[in-house]
N, C-alpha and C positions, 0 to 999 in steps of 0.2 A: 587959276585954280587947277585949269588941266595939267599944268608945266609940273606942279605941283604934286601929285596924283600920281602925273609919269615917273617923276622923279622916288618919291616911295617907291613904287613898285620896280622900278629898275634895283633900286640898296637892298629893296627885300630879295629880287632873288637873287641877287649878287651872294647876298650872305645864305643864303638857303643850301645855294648850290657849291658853295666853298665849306659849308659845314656838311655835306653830303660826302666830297670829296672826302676828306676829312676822316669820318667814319667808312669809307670804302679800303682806305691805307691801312685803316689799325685794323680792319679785319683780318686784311690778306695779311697783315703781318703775324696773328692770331694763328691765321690758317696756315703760314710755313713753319710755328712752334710746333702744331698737330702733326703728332706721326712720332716714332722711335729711333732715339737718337743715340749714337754709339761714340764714345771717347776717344782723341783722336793725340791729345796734348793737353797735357796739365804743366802752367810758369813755362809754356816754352817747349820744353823737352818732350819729343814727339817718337809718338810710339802705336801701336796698332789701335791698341784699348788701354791706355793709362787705367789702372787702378782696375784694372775690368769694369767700370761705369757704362749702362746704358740706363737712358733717361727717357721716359714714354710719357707723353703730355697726349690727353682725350679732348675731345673739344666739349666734356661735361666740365671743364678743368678741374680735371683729378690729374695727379701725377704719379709716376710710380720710378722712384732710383733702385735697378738693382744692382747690387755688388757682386761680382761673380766669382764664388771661390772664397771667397771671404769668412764663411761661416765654421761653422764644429766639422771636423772634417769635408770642409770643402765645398762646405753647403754656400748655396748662394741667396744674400741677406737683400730685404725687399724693404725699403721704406715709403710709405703713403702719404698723400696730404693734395690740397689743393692748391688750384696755384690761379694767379691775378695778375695780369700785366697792361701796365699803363706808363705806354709811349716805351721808355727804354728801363723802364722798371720792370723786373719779375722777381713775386713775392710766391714764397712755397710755404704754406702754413702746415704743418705736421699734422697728421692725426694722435702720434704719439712720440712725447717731448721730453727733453730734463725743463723744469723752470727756466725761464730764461730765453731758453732755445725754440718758442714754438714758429719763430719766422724766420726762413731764410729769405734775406736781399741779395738780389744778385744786377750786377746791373749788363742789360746788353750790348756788348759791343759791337755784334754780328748777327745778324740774323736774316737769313733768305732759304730758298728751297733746299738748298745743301748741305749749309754750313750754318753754326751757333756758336758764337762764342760769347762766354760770360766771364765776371771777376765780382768778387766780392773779398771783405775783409772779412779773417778772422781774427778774433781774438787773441791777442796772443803770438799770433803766427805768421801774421802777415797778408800781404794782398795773394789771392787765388786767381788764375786765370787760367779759367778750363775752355777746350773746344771739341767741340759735338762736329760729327755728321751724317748725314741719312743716308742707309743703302740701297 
């Protein structure tokens, strides 16, 4: 009965402590998305800030993409929403959407204290692969 006993208790925190482990990874990975992130390369083609894109993730997960220069004379356009990521998934849900469009998937390809890189498919258009990184 004691072999027994021992035996639980060694599976229990075998499993306690590899599911700790576990959530310790997807945090710190959580924690290299936090912070503002600057465009580096969009499909490849590399250039200071593609598209003038910077991308600011809060650790409330809000997100905010600005476009720089984009707007009515030059104004620079702000889009909001929250974001969720799970394992090599990151989801941006809009606060303001056409139908259809209120989720961006993006999936990661890269991500550490530096560098970000994601791709996702549009519609229409084909696969996107943009890269981020922090100053």
């Amino acid at each position: 009965m004691k072999k027994l006993n021992l035996l639980f208790i060694v599976i229990l925190g075998v499993t306690f402590i590899s599911c700790s482990s576990d959530d310790r990874d997807e945090n710190r990975n959580n924690n290299n998305l936090i912070g503002t992130w600057y465009g580096v390369s969009t499909n490849g083609n590399i250039s200071r800030v593609p598209d003038n894109n910077i991308v600011k993730f809060t650790s409330d997960n809000r997100v905010q993409f600005i476009y720089e220069g984009f707007g009515i004379d030059g104004e620079d356009i702000s889009e909001f929403g929250n974001w969720n990521k799970s394992e090599l998934t990151l989801t941006i849900t809009w606060d303001e959407s056409d139908s259809g469009l209120e989720n961006y998937v993006l999936e990661i390809l890269e991500l550490n204290e530096s560098t970000l890189r994601w791709k996702t498919e549009i519609t229409g258009e084909g696969v996107l692969t943009e890269t981020y990184t922090k100053d």
